[in-house]
C-alpha positions in Angstrom: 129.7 119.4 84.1 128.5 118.3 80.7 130.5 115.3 81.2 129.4 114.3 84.3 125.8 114.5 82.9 126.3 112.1 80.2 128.1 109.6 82.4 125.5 109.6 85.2 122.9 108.9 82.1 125.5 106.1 81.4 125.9 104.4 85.1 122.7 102.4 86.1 123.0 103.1 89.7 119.9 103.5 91.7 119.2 107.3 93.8 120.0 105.2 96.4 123.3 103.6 95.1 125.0 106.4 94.4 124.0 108.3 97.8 126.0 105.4 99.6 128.8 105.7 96.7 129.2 108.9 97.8 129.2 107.5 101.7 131.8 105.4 100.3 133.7 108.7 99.0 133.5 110.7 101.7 135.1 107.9 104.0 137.9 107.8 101.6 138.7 111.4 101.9 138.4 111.2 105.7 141.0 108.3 106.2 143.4 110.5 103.3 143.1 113.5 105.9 143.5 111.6 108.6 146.8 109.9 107.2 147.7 113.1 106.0 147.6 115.2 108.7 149.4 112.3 110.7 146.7 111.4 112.9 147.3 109.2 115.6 146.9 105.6 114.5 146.5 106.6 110.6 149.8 108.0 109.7 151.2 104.6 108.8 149.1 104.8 105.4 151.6 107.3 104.4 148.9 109.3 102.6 150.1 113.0 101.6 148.1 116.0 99.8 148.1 114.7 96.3 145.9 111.7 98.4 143.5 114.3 99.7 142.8 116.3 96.5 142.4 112.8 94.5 139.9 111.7 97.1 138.3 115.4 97.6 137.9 115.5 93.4 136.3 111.7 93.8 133.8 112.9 96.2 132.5 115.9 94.7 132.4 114.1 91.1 129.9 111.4 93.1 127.9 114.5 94.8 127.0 115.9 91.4 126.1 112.7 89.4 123.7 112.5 92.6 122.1 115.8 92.0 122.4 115.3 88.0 120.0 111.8 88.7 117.8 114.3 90.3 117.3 116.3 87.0 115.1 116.0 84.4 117.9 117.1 81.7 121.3 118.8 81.0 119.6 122.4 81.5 117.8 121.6 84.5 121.4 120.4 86.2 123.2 123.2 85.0 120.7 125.6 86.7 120.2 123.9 89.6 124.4 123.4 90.1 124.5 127.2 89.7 121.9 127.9 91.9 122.5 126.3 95.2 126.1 126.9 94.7 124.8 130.5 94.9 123.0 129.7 97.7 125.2 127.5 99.7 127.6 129.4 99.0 126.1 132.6 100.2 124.7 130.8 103.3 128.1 130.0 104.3 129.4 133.5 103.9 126.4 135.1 106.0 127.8 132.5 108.9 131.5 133.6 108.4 130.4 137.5 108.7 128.8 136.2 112.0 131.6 134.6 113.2 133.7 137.8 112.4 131.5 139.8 114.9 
């Protein structure tokens, strides 16, 4: 995470930029699946797995260099990564249970 601090220091892309980087990302990781999983009119990419965890490790790289540009410092990321993982990650669980019911 450390890393991926510094480099987003590093990269002059605007709040903005790198929100439609990560637009850019997500698309990739979409037509991966979608080559992947052989979906109709995307299969001829001949994408596999390896395809989707490259795009899928792209992605979440871009997601956290946008919330690291939202921090004031190292310490501030860290805390805040920990923290709404905690929460999202909680969140999602408590929807899970519910679906188990």
């Amino acid at each position: 995470m450390d890393r991926i601090f510094d480099l987003t220091l590093q990269d002059p892309k605007t709040l903005q930029e790198r929100a439609l980087k990560l637009c850019e990302e997500a698309g990739e990781l979409a037509q991966a699946v979608l080559s992947a999983t052989k979906a109709p009119g995307s299969a001829y990419k001949e994408l596999g797995l390896e395809d989707v965890r490259e795009e899928a490790a792209d992605a979440a790289i871009v997601a956290l260099s946008v919330l690291a540009q939202t921090c004031a410092d190292e310490e501030q990321f860290n805390a805040e990564l920990k923290r709404l993982f905690a929460e999202k990650a909680a969140k999602w669980s408590k929807v899970l249970a519910g679906n188990a019911a």
